[in-house]
ZAMI-444527 format. One record per residue (C-alpha): y, z, x. Coordinates in steps of 0.5 Angstrom, whole numbers, padded with zeros to 4 digits, always signed. Layout:
REM ZAMI-444527
YZX...
//
This chain:
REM ZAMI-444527
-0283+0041-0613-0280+0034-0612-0274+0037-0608-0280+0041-0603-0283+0034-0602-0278+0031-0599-0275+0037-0595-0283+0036-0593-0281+0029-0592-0275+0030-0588-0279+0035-0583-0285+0031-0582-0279+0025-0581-0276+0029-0576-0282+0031-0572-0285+0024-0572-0278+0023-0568-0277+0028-0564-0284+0027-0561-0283+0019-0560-0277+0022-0557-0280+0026-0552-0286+0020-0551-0281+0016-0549-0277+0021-0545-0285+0023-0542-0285+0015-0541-0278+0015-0537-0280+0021-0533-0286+0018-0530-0283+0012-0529-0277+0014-0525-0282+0019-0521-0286+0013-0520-0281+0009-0517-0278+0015-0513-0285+0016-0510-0285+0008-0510-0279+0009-0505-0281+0015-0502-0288+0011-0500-0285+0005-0497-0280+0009-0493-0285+0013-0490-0289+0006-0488-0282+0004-0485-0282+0011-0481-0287+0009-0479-0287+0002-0477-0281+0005-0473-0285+0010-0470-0291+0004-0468-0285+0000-0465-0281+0005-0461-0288+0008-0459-0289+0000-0456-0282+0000-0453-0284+0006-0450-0290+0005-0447-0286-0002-0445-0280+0002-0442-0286+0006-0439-0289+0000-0436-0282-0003-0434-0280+0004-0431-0287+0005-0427-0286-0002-0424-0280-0002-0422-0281+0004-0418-0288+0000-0415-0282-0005-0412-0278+0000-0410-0283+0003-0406-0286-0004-0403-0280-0009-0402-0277-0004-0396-0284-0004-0394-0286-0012-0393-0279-0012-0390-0279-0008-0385-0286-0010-0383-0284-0018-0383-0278-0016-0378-0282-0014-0373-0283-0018-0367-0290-0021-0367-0292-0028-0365-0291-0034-0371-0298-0035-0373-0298-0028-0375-0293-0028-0380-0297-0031-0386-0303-0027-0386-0299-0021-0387-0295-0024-0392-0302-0026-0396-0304-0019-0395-0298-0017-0399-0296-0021-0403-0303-0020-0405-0301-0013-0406-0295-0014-0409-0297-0018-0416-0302-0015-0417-0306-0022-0416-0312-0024-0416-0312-0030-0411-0306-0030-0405-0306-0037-0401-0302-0040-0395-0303-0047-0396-0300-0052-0389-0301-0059-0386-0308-0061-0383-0306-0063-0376-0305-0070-0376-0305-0072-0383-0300-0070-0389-0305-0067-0394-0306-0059-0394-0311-0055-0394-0311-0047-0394-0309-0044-0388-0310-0036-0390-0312-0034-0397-0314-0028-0400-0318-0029-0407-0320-0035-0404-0328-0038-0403-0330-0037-0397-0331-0044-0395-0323-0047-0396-0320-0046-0391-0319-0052-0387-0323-0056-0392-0320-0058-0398-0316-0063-0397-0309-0063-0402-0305-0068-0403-0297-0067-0402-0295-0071-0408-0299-0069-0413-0299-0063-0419-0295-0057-0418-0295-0057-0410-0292-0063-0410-0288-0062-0415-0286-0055-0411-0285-0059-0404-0280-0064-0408-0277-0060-0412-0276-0055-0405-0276-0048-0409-0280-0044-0413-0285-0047-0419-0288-0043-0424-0294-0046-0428-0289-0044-0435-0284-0049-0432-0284-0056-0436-0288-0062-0433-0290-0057-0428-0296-0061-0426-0292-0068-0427-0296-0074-0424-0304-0071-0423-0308-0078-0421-0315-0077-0421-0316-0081-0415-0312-0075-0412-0314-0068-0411-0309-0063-0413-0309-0056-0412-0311-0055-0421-0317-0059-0419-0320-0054-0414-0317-0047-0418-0319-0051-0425-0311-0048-0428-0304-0048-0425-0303-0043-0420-0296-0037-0423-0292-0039-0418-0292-0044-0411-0287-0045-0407-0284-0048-0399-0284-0044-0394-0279-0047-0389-0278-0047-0382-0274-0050-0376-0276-0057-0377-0277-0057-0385-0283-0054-0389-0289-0052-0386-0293-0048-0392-0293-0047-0399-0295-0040-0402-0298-0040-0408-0299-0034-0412-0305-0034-0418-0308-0028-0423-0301-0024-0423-0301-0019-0429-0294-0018-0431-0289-0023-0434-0288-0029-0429-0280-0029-0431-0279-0023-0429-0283-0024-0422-0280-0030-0420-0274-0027-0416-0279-0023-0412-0283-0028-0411-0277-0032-0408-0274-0026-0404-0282-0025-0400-0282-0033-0399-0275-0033-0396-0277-0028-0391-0284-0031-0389-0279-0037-0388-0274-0033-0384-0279-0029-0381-0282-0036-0378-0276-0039-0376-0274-0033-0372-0281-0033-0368-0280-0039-0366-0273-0038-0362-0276-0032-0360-0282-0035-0357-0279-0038-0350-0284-0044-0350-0281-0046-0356-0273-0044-0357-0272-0050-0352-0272-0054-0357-0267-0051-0363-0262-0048-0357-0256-0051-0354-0258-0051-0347-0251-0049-0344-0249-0043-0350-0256-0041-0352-0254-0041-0359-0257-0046-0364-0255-0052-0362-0253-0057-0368-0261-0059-0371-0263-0051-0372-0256-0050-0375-0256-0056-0380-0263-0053-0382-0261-0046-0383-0255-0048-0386-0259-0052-0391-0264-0046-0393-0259-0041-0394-0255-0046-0398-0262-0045-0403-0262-0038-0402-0255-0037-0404-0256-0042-0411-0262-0038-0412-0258-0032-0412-0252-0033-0414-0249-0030-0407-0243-0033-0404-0244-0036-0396-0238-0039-0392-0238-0043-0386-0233-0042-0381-0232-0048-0377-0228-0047-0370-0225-0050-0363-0222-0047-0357-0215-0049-0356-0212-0055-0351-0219-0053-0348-0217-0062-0344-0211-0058-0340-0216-0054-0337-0221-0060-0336-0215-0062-0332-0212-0057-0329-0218-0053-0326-0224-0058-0328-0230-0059-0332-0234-0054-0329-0228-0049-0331-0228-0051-0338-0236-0049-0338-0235-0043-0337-0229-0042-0343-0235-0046-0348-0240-0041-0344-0236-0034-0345-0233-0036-0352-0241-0037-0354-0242-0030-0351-0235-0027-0355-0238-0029-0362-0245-0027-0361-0243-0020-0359-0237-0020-0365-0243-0023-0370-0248-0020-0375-0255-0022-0373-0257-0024-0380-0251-0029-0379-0253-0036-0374-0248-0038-0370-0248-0045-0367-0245-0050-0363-0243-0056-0366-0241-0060-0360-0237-0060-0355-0232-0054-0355-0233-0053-0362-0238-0048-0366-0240-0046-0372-0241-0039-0376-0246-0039-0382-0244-0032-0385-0249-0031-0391-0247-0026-0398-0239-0025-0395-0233-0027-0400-0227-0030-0398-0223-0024-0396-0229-0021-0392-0231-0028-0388-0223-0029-0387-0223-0022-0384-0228-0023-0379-0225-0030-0377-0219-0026-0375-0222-0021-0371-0225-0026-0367-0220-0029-0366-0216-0023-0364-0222-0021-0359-0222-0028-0356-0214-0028-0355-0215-0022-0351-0221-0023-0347-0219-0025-0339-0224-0030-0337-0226-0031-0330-0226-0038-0327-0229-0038-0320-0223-0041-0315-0219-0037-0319-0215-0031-0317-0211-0032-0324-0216-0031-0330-0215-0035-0336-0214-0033-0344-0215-0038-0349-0213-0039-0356-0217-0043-0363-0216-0045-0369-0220-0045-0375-0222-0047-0382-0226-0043-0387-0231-0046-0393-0235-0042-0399-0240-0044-0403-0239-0045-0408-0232-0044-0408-0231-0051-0403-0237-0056-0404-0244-0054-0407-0247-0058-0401-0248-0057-0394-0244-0064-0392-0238-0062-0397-0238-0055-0394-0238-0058-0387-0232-0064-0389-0228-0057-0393-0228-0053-0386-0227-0059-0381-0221-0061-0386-0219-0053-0386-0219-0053-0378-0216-0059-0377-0209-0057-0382-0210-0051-0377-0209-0055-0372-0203-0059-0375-0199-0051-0376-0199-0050-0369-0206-0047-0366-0208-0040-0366-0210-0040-0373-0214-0039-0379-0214-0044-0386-0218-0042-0392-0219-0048-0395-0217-0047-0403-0220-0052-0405-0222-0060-0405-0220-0065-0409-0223-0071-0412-0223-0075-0405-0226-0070-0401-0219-0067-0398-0216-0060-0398-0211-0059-0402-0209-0053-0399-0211-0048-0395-0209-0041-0394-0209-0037-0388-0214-0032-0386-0209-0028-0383-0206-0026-0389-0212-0022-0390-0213-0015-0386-0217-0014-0379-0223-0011-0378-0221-0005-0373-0228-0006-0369-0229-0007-0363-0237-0009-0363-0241-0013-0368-0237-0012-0375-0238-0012-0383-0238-0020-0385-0238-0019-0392-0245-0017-0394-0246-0011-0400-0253-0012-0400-0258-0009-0395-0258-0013-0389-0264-0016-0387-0263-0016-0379-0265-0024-0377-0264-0023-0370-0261-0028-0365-0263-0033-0361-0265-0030-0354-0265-0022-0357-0270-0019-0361-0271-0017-0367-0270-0011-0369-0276-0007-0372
//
């Protein structure tokens, strides 16, 4: 008997245990299958937050994609619409439409002087009250527009001290819209700024649209200026009378607004800076009236052998100057030895003269940024350029390489180094974007 209880004790023991056992492995089984689903839950809600994300970023592509296509479609558009020959008063109110249209805005203006005085008030709105034009008074020097005309490039209300010096004694342009307008910037004509664009309401990302609103001031601006030297009541003023290219103001104007437009978009420009060879001689020999007909034909040689979209001028004297935008070193040095090839093999007629004269020049070529980042550097750069031209003998090219902390050429290479353009008529001066055709002065303008 005492040998049969503790074999029932030892069963008893022995199923007690295995049943703790078998709790216990319960126990982890369940624990383990819990985390398991635990795992699984939480790599669910990631997938799913990943899906919520990439959803958003394709809704956000979808977006990008679909306005990206929308500028594609109108940019060319506004383009070839503010390339048309038509009066300057035009101009802004087919800018005001389209721009309109382009952001998408909710208030489109063109804000320019009052006549006699040096506030603003808005010349052609859309978006506006009815009753603004011509009656609301802007001070110059207050708020975002003054900062957009001292600044002199485009201002968004995102920038910091955007409405930097506001005086309540003034009325601002924040004053009347009751908020900051997305952008304001100057518009340029031959004689400075002559406007303001300011754009309200736009509905996409303001970071993202300050370069178009940029490009379309930039072609309101040229598309103004090119109206008036198109304008023969007008053109007298801008326009060297005995060469009918522009004469030195224009061309400081426009250099000065390229020059901004080349920062903004980081595009390179050159100035290339030249004079006719030993042109006194000819004074001498055959007289003055003989020399003004060499200037004459030389101003018809470069003009013809010129893009419309660059500007060509007249310094003084027998000297000129060519303003080629979006080039590069080797594409502007090229131009400038196809120019002057062309010039060396043009007979020239002199009345009197049974003999026709041929003339040599000698020149200097400056970049930006490469040689000075403003135009007065730019200018002494070439000068210098053409002037060592001058020291080597004539009838050549210099690049200037660069400049040193007194202002002088270090050294300068020759453009004839690079290869000529084989062309006979207007050539390739270095741009690889879409060429905008500016005109020249006395021609019209392309549609």
């Amino acid at each position: 008997m005492p040998i049969i209880k503790r074999m029932d004790s030892y069963s008893l023991i022995i199923a007690i245990a295995t049943l703790l056992f078998l709790a216990v492995a319960l126990v982890i089984e369940y624990l383990t299958r819990r985390r398991e689903v635990s795992r699984d839950l939480l790599k669910n809600r990631q997938k799913q937050q990943q899906l919520t994300t990439f959803s958003a970023e394709l809704n956000s592509l979808k977006k990008e994609l679909a306005r990206k296509s929308e500028i594609a479609d109108q940019l060319p558009r506004i383009t070839k619409k503010m390339t048309e020959k038509l009066p300057s008063d035009a101009y802004p109110t087919i800018a005001v439409r389209y721009i309109k249209e382009f952001f998408h805005a909710r208030e489109v203006g063109y804000f320019a002087p009052i006549e006699e005085s040096s506030d603003y008030t808005l010349v052609v709105g859309a978006g506006f009250p009815p009753d603004w034009p011509g009656k609301i008074r802007i001070a110059p020097d207050d708020g975002i527009l003054g900062m957009a005309l001292q600044k002199k490039m485009v201002v968004s209300k995102l920038d910091p001290h955007s409405s930097i010096g506001r005086r309540p004694s003034r009325p601002s342009l924040e004053d009347y819209m009751e908020e900051s307008p997305d952008f304001l910037a100057p518009v340029f004509g031959v004689s400075g700024t002559v406007g303001v664009l300011v754009v309200a309401g736009c509905p996409f990302q303001l970071e993202g649209e300050r370069v178009y609103f940029s490009m379309l001031t930039d072609l309101l601006s040229m598309a103004l200026q090119n109206a008036t030297h198109l304008d023969p009541s007008k053109d007298g003023k801008w326009v060297d009378q005995l060469t009918c290219v522009a004469n030195r103001l224009y061309f400081q104007q426009r250099f000065e607004n390229e020059l901004r437009r080349a920062e903004n978009y980081r595009h390179p420009l050159a100035l290339f800076l030249f004079d006719i060879d030993e042109l006194k001689k000819i004074n001498d020999t055959h007289g003055h009236y003989a020399g003004d007909v060499v200037i004459k034909k030389m101003a018809e040689i470069v003009k013809s052998n010129t893009r419309g979209s660059d500007v060509v001028g007249r310094y003084g004297g027998d000297e000129f100057m060519v303003l080629i935008t979006s080039t590069t070193e080797e594409k502007a040095a090229s131009y400038a030895e196809h120019l002057k090839g062309k010039i060396s093999m043009t007979d020239i007629a002199i009345p009197g003269t049974e003999v026709p004269l041929r003339v040599t020049i000698s020149g200097g070529i400056a970049l930006f940024p490469a040689h000075g980042q403003s135009t007065n550097e730019l200018f002494q750069a070439a000068d210098d350029a053409l002037y060592e031209s001058k020291r080597q003998g004539r009838n050549r090219v210099l690049v200037a390489t660069s400049v040193g902390l007194d202002g002088e050429i270090a050294k300068g290479t020759d453009a004839g180094m690079g290869t000529p353009v084989a062309t006979d008529n207007s050539i390739d001066t270095g741009s690889d974007a879409v060429e905008f055709s500016l005109g020249k002065l006395g021609e019209n303008l392309n549609p």
